[in-house]
mmCIF file of the N, C-alpha and C atoms, coordinates in Angstrom:
data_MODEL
# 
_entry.id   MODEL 
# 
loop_
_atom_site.group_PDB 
_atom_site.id 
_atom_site.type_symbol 
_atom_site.label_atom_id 
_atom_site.label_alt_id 
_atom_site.label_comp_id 
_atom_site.label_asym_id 
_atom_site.label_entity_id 
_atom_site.label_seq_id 
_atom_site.pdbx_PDB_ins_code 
_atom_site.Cartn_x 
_atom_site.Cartn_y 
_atom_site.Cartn_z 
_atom_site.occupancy 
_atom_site.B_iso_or_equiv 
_atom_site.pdbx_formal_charge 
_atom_site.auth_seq_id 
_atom_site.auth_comp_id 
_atom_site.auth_asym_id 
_atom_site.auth_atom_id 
_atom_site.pdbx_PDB_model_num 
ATOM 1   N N  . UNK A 1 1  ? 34.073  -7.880  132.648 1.00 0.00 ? 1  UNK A N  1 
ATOM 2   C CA . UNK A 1 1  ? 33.018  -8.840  132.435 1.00 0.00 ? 1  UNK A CA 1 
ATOM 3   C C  . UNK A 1 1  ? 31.679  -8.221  132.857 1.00 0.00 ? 1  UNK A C  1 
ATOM 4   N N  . UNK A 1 2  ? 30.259  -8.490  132.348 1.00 0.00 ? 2  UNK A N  1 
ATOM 5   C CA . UNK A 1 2  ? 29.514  -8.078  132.450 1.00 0.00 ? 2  UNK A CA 1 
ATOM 6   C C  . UNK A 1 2  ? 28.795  -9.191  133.146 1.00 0.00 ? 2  UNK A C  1 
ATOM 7   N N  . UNK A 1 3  ? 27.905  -8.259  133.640 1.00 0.00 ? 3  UNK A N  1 
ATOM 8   C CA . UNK A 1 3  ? 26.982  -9.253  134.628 1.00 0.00 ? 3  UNK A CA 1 
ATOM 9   C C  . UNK A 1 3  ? 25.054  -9.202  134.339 1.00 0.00 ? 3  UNK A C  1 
ATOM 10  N N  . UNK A 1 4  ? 25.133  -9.846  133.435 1.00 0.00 ? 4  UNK A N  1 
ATOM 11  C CA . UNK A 1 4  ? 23.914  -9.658  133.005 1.00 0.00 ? 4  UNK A CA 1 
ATOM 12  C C  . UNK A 1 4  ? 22.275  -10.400 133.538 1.00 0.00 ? 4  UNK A C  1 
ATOM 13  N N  . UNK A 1 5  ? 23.218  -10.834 134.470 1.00 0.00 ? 5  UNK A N  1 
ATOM 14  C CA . UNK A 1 5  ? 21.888  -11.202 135.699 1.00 0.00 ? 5  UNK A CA 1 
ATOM 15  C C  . UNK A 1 5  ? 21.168  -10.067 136.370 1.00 0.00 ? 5  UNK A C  1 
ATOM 16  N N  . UNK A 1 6  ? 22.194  -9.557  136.845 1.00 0.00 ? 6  UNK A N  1 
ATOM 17  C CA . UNK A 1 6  ? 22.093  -8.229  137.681 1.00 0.00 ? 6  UNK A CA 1 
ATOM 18  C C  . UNK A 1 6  ? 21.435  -7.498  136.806 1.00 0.00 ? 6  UNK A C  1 
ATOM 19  N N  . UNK A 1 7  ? 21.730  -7.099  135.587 1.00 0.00 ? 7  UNK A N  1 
ATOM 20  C CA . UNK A 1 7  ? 20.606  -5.973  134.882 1.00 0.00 ? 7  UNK A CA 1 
ATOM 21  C C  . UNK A 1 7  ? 19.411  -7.097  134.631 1.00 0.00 ? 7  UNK A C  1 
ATOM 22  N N  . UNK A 1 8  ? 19.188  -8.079  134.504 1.00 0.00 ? 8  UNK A N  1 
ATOM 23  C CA . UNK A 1 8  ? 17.596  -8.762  134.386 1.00 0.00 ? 8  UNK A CA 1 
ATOM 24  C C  . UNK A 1 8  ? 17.273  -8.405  135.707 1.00 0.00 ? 8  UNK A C  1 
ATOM 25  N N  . UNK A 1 9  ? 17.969  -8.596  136.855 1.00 0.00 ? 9  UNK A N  1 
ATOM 26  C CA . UNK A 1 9  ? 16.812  -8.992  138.388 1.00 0.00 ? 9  UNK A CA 1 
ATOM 27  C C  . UNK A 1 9  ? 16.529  -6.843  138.643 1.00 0.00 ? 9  UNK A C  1 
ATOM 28  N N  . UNK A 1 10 ? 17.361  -6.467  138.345 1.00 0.00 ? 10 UNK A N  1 
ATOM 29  C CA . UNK A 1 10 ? 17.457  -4.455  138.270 1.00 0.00 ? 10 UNK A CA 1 
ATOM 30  C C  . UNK A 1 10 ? 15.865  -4.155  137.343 1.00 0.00 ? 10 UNK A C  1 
ATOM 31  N N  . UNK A 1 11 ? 16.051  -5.019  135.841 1.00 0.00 ? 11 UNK A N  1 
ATOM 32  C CA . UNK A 1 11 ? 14.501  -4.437  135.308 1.00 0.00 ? 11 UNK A CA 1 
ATOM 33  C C  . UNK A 1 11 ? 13.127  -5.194  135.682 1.00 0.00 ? 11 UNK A C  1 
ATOM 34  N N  . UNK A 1 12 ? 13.678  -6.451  136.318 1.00 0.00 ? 12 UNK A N  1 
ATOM 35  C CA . UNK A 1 12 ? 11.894  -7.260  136.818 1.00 0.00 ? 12 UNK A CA 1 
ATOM 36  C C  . UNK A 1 12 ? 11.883  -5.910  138.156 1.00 0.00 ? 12 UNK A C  1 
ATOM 37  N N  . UNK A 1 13 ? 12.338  -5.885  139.020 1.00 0.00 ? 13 UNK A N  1 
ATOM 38  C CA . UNK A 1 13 ? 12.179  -4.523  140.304 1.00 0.00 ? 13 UNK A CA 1 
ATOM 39  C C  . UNK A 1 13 ? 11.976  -3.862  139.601 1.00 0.00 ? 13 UNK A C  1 
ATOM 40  N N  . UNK A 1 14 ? 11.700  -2.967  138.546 1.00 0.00 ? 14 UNK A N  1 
ATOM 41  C CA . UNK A 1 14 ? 11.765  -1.984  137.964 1.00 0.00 ? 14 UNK A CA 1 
ATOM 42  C C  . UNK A 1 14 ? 10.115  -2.329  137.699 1.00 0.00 ? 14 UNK A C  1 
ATOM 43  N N  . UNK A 1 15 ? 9.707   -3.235  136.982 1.00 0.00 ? 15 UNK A N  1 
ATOM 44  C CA . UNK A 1 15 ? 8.376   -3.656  136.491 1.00 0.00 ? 15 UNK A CA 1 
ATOM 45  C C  . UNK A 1 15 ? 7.287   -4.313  137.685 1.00 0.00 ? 15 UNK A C  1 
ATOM 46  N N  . UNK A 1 16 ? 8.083   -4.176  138.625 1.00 0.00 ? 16 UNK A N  1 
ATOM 47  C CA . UNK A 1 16 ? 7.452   -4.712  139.515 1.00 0.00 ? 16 UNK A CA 1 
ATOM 48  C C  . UNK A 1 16 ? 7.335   -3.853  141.012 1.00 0.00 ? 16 UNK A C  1 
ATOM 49  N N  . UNK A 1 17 ? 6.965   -2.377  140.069 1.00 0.00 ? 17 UNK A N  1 
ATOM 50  C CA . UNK A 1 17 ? 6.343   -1.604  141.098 1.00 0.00 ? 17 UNK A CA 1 
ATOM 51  C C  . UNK A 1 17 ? 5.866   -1.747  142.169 1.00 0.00 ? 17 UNK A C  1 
ATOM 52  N N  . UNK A 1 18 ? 6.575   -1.482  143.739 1.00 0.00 ? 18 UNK A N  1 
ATOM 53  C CA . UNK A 1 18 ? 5.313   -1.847  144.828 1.00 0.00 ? 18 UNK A CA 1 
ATOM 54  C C  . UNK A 1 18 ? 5.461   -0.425  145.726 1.00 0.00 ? 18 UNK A C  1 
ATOM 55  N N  . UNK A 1 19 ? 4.236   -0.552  146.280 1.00 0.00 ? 19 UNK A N  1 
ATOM 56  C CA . UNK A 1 19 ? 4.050   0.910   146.857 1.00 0.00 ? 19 UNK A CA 1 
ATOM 57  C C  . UNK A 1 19 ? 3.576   0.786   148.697 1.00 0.00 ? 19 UNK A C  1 
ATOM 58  N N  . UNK A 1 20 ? 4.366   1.989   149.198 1.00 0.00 ? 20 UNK A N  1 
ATOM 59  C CA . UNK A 1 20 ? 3.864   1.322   151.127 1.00 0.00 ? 20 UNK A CA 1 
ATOM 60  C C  . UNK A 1 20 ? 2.606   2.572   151.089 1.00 0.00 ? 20 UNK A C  1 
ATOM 61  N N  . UNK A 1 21 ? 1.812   2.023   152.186 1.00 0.00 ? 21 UNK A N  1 
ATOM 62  C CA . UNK A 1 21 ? 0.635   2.573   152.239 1.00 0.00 ? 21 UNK A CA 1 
ATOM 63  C C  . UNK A 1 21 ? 0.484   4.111   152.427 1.00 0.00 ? 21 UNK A C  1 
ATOM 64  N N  . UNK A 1 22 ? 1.609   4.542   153.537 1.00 0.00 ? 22 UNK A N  1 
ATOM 65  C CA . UNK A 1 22 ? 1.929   6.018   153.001 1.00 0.00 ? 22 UNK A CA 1 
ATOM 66  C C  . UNK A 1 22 ? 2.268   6.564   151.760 1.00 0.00 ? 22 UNK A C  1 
ATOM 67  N N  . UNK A 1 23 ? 2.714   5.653   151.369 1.00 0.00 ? 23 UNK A N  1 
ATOM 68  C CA . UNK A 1 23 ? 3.254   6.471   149.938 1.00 0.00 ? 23 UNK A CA 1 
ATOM 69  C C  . UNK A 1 23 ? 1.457   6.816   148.777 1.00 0.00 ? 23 UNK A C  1 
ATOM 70  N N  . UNK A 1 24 ? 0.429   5.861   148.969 1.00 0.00 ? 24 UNK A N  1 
ATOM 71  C CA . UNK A 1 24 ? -0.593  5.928   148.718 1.00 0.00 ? 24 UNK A CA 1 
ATOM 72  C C  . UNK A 1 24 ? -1.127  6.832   148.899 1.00 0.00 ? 24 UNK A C  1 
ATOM 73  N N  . UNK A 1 25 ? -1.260  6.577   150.258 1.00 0.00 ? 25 UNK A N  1 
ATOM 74  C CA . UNK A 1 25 ? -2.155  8.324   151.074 1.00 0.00 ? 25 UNK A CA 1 
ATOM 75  C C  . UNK A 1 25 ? -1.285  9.710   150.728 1.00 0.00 ? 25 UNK A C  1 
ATOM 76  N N  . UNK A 1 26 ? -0.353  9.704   150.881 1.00 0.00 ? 26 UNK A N  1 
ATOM 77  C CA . UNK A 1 26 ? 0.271   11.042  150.529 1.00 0.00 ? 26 UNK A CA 1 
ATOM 78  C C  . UNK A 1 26 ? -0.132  11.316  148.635 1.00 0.00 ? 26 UNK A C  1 
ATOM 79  N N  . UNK A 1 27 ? 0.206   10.156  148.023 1.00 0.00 ? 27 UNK A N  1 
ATOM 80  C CA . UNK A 1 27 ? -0.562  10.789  146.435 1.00 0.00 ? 27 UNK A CA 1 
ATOM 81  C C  . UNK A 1 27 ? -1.766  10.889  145.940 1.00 0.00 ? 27 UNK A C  1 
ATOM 82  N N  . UNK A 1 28 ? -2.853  10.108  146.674 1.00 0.00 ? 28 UNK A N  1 
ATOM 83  C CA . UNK A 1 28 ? -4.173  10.502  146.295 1.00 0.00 ? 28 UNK A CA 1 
ATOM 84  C C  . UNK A 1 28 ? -4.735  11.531  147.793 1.00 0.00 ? 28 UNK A C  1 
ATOM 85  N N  . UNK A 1 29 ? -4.385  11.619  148.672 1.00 0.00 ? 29 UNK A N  1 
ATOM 86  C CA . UNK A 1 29 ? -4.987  13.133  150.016 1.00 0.00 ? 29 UNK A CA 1 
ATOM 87  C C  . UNK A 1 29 ? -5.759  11.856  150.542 1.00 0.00 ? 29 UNK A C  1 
ATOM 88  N N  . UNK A 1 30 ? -5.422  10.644  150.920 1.00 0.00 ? 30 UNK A N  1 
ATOM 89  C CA . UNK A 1 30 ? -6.333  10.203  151.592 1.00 0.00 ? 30 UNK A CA 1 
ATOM 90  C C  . UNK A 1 30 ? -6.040  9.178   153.212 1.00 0.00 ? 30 UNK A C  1 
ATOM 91  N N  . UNK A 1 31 ? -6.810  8.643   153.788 1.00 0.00 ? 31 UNK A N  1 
ATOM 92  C CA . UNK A 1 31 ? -6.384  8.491   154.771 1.00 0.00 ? 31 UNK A CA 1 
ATOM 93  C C  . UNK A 1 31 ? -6.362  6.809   154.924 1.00 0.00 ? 31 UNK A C  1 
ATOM 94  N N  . UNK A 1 32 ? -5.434  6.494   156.102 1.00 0.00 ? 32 UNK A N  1 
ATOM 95  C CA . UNK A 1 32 ? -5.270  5.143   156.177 1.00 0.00 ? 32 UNK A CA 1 
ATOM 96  C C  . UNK A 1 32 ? -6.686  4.290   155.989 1.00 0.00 ? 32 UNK A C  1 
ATOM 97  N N  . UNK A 1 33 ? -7.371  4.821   157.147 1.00 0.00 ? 33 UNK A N  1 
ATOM 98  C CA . UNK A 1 33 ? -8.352  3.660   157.061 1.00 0.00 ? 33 UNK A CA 1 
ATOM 99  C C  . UNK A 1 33 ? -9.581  4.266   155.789 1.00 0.00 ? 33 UNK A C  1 
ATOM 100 N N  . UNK A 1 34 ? -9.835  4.946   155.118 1.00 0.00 ? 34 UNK A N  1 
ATOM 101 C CA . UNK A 1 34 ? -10.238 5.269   154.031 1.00 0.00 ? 34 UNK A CA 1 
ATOM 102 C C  . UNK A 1 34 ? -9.359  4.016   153.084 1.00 0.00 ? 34 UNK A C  1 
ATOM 103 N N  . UNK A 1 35 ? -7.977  3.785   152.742 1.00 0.00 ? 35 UNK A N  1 
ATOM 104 C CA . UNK A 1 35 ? -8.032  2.513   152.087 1.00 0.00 ? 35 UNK A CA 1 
ATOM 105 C C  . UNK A 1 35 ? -8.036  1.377   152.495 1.00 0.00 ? 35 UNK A C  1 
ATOM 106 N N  . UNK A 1 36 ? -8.160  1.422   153.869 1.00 0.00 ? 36 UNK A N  1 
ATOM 107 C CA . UNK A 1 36 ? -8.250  0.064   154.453 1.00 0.00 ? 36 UNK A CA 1 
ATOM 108 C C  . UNK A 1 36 ? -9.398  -0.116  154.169 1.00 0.00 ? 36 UNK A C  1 
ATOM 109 N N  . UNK A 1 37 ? -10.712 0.302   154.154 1.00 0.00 ? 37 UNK A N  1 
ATOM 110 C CA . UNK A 1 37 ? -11.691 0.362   154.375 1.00 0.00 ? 37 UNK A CA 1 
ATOM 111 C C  . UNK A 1 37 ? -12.241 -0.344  152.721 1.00 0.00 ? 37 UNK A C  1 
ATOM 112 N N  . UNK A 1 38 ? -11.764 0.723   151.969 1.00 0.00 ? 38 UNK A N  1 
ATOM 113 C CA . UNK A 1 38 ? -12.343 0.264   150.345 1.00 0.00 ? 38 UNK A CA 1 
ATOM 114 C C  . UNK A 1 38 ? -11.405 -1.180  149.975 1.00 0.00 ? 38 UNK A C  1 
ATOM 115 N N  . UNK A 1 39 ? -10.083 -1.585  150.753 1.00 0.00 ? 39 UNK A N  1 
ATOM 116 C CA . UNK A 1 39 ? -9.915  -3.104  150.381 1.00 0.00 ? 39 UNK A CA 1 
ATOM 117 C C  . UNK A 1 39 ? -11.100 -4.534  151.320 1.00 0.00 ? 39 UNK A C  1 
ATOM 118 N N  . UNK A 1 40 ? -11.102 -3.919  152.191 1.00 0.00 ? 40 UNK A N  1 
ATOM 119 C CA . UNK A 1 40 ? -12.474 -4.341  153.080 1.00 0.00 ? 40 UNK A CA 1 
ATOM 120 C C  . UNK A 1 40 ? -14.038 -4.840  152.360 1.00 0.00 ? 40 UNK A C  1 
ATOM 121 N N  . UNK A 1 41 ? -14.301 -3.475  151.617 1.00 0.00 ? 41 UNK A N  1 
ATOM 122 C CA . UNK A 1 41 ? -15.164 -3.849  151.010 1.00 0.00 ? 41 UNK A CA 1 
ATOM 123 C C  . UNK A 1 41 ? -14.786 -4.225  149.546 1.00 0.00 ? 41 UNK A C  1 
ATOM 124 N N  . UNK A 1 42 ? -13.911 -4.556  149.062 1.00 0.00 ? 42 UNK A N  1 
ATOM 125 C CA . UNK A 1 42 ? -13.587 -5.472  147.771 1.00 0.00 ? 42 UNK A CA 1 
ATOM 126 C C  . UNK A 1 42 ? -13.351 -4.518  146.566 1.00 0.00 ? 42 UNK A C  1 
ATOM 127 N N  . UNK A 1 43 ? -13.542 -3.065  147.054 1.00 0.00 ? 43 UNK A N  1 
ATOM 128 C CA . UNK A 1 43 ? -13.566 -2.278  145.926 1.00 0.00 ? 43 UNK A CA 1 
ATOM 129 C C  . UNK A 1 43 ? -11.540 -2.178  145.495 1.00 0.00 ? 43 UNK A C  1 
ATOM 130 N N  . UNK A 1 44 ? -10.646 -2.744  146.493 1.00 0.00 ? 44 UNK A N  1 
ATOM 131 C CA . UNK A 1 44 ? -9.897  -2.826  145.866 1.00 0.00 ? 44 UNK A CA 1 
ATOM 132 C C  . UNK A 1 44 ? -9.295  -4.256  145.661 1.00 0.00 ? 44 UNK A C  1 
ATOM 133 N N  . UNK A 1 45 ? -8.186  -4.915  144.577 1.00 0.00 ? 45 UNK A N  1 
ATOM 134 C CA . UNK A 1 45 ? -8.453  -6.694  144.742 1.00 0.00 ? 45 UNK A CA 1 
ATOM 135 C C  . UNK A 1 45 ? -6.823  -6.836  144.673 1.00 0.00 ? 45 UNK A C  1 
ATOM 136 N N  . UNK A 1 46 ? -6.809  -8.267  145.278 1.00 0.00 ? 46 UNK A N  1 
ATOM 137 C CA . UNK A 1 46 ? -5.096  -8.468  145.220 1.00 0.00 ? 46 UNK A CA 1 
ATOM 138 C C  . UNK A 1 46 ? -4.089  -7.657  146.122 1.00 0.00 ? 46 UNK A C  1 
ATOM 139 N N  . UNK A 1 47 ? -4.923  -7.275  146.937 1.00 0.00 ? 47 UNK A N  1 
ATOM 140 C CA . UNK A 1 47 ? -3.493  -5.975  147.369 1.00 0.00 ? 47 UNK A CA 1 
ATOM 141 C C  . UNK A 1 47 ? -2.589  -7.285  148.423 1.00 0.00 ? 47 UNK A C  1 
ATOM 142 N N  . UNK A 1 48 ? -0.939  -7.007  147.814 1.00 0.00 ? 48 UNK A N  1 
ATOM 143 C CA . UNK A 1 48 ? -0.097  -7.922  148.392 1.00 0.00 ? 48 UNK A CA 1 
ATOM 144 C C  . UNK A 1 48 ? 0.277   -7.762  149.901 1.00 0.00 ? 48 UNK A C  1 
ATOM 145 N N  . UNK A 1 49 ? 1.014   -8.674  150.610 1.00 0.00 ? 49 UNK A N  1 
ATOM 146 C CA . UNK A 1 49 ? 1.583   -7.915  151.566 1.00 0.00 ? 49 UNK A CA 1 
ATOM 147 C C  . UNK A 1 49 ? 3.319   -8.397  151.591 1.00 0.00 ? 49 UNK A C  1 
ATOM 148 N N  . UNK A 1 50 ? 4.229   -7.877  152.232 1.00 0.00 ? 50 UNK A N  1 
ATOM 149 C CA . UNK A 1 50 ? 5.516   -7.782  152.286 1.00 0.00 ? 50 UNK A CA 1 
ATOM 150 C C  . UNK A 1 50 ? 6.049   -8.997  153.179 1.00 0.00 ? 50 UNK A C  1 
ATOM 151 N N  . UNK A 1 51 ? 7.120   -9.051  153.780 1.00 0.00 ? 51 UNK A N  1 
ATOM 152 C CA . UNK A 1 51 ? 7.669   -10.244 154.539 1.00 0.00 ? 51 UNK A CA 1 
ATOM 153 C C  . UNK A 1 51 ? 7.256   -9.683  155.879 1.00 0.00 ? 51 UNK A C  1 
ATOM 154 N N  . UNK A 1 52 ? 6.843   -8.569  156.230 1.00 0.00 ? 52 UNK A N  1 
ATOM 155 C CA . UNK A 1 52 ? 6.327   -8.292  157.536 1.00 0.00 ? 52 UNK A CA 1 
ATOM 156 C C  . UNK A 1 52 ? 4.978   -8.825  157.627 1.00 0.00 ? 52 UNK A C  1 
ATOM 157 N N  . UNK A 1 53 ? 4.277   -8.805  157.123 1.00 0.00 ? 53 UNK A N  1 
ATOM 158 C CA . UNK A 1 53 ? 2.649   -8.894  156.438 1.00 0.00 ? 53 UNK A CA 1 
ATOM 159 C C  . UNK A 1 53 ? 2.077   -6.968  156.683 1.00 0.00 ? 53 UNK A C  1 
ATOM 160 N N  . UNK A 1 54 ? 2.861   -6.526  156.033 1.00 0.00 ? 54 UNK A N  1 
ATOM 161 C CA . UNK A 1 54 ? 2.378   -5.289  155.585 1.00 0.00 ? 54 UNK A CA 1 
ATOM 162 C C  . UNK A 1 54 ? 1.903   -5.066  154.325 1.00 0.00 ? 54 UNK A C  1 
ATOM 163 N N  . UNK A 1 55 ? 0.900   -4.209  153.976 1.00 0.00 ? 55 UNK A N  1 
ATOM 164 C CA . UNK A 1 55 ? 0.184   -4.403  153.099 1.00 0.00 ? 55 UNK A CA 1 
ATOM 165 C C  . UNK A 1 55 ? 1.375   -3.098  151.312 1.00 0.00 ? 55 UNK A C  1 
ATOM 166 N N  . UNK A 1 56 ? 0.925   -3.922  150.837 1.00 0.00 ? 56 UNK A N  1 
ATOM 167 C CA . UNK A 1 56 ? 1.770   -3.013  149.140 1.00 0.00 ? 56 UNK A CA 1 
ATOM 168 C C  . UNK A 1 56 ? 0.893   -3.304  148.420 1.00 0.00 ? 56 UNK A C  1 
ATOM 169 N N  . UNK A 1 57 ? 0.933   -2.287  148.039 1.00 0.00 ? 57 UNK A N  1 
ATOM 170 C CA . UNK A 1 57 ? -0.147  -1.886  146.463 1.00 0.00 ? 57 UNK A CA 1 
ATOM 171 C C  . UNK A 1 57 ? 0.655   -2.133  145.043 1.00 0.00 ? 57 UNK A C  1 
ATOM 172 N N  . UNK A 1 58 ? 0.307   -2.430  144.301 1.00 0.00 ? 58 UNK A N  1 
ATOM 173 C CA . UNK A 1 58 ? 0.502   -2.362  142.984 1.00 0.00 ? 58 UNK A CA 1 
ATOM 174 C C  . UNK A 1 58 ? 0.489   -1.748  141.850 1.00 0.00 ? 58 UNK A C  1 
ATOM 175 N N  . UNK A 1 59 ? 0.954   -1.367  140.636 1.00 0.00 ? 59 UNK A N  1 
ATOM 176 C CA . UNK A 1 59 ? 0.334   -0.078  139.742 1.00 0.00 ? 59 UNK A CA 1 
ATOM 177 C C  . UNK A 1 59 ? -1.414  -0.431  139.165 1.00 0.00 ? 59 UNK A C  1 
ATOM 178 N N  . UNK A 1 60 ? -1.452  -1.868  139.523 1.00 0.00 ? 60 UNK A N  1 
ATOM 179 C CA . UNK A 1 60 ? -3.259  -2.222  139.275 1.00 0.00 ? 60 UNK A CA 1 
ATOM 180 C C  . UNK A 1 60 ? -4.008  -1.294  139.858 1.00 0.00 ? 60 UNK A C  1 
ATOM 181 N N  . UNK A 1 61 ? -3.295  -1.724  141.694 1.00 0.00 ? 61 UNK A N  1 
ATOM 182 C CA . UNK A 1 61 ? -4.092  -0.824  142.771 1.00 0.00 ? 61 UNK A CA 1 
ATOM 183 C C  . UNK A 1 61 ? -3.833  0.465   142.346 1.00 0.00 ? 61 UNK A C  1 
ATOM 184 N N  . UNK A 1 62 ? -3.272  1.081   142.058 1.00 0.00 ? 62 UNK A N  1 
ATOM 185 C CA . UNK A 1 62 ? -3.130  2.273   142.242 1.00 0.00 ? 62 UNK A CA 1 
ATOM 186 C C  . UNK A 1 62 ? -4.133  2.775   140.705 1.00 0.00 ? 62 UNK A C  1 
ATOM 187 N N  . UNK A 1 63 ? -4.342  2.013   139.669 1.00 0.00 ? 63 UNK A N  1 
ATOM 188 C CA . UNK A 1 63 ? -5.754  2.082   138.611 1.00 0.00 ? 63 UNK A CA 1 
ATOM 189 C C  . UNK A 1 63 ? -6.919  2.341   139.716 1.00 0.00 ? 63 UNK A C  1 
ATOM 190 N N  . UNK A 1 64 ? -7.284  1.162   140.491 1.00 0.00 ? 64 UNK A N  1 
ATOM 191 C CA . UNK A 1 64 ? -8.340  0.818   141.093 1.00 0.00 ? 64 UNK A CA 1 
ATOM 192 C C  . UNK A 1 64 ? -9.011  2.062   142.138 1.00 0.00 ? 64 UNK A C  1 
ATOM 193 N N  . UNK A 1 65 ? -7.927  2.495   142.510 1.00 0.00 ? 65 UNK A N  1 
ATOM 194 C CA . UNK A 1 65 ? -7.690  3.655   143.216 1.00 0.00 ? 65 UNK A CA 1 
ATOM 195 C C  . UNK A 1 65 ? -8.355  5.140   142.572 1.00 0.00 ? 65 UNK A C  1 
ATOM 196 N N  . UNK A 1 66 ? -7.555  5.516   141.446 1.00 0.00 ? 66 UNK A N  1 
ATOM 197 C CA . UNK A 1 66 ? -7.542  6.448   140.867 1.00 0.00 ? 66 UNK A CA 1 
ATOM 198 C C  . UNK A 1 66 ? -9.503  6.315   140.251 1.00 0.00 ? 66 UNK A C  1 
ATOM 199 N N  . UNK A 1 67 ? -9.769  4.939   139.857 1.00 0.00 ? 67 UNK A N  1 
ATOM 200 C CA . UNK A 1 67 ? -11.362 4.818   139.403 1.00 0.00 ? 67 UNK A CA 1 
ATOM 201 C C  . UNK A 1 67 ? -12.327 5.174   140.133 1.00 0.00 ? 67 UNK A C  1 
ATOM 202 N N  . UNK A 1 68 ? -11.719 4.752   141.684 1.00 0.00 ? 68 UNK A N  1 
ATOM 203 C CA . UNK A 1 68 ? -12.863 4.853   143.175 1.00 0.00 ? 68 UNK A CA 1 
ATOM 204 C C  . UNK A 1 68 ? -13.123 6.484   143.163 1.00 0.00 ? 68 UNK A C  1 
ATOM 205 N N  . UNK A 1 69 ? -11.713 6.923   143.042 1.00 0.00 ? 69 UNK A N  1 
ATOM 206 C CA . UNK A 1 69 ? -11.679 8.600   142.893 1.00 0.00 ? 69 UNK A CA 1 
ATOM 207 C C  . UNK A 1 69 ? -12.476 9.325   142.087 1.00 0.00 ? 69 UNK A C  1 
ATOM 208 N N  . UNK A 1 70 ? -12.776 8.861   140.527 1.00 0.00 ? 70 UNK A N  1 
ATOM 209 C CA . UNK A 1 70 ? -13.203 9.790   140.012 1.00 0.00 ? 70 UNK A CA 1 
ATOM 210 C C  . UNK A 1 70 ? -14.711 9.031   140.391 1.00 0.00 ? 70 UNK A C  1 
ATOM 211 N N  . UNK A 1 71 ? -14.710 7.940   140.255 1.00 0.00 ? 71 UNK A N  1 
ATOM 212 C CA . UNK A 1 71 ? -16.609 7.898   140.766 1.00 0.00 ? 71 UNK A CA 1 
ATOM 213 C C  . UNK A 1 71 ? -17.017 8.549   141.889 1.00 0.00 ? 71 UNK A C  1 
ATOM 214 N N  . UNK A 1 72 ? -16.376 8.534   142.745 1.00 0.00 ? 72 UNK A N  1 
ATOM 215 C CA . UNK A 1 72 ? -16.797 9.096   144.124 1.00 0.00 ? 72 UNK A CA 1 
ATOM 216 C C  . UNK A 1 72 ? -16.852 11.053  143.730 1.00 0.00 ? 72 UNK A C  1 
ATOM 217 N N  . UNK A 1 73 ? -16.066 11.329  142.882 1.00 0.00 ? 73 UNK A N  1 
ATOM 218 C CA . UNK A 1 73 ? -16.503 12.756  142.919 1.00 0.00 ? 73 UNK A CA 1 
ATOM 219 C C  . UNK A 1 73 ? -17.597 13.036  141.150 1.00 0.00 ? 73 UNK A C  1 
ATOM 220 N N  . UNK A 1 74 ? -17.415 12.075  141.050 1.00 0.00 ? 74 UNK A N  1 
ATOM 221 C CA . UNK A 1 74 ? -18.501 11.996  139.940 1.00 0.00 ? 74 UNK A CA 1 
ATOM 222 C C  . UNK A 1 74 ? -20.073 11.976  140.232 1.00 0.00 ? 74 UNK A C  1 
ATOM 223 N N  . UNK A 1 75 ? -20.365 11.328  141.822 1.00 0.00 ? 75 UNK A N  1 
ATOM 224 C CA . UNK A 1 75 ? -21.454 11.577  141.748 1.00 0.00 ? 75 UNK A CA 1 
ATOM 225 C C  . UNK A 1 75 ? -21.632 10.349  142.752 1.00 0.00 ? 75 UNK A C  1 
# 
């Protein structure tokens, strides 16, 4: 018998990318309070937090992220 719940709740986790704040800093070279700092000032939006109240990013954030990046070395 197949269980076809289990493969729906397997692909929403799948689409529902979340990321811990190290995992952030280690892929863009940057430092904790460097993104604490840009959700502070609003340059990043929505960032969730977990059942601890730890903070997770999203594949949005991680757009929002990648934009701050190239403006900031853009000029």
């Amino acid at each position: 018998m197949i269980n076809l719940t289990k493969g729906v709740v397997m692909a929403t986790r799948k689409t529902l990318k979340k990321y811990k704040t190290k995992e952030i800093c280690d892929r863009f070279d940057i430092s904790r309070a460097t993104l604490f700092r840009w959700e502070s000032e609003g340059l990043l939006t929505d960032v969730g937090r977990d059942w601890r109240g730890w903070r997770v990013y999203s594949d949005q954030n991680l757009k929002e992220i990648s934009r701050i990046m190239r403006e900031k070395s853009a000029g």
